[in-house]
N, C-alpha and C positions, 0 to 999 in steps of 0.2 A: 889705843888712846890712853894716855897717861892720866892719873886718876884727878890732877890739878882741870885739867881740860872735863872730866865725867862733872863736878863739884860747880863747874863753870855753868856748865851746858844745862846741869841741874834746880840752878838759880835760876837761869833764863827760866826754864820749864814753868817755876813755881810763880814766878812772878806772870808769866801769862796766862796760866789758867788763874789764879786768882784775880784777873782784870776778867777774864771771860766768867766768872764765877757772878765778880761784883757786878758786871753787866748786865746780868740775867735777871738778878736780884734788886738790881736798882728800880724795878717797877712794884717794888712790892712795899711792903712796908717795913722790913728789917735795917734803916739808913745806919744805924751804925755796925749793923755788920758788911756791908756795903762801903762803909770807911774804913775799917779795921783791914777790909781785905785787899783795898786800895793802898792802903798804909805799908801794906807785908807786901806787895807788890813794888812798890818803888825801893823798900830796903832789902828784896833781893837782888833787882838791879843795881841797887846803890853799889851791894858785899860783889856783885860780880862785874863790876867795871872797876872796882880798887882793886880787884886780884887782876883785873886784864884792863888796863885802858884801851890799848889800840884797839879793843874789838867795838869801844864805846861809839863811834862812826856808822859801823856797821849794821848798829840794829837801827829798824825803825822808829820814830817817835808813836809815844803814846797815842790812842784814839782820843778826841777829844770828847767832851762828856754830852749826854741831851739833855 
């Protein structure tokens, strides 16, 4: 796997454990850490669909929030 594609796959990584991070935390009282980490989550997606559009299809849409 070429190191464009590791850099890809890595952003994906970051941006969903930090949605699983902010999830977990959104019942607590930390709300702006809870955004922050929702924040760093849409601009790892953001950096890793500018490096690859066509894969932008592919993934699933976000969970929506409670």
């Amino acid at each position: 796997m070429d190191e464009a594609a590791k850099d890809l796959r890595a952003l994906r990584f970051v941006a969903d454990m930090t949605r699983k991070l902010a999830k977990m935390l959104s019942r607590t009282r930390y709300h702006m850490l809870v955004y922050f980490l929702e924040m760093t989550a849409v601009e790892a997606e953001s950096l890793a669909d500018a490096q690859d559009p066509k894969l932008t299809g592919s993934r699933k849409p976000p969970e929506p929030k409670n």
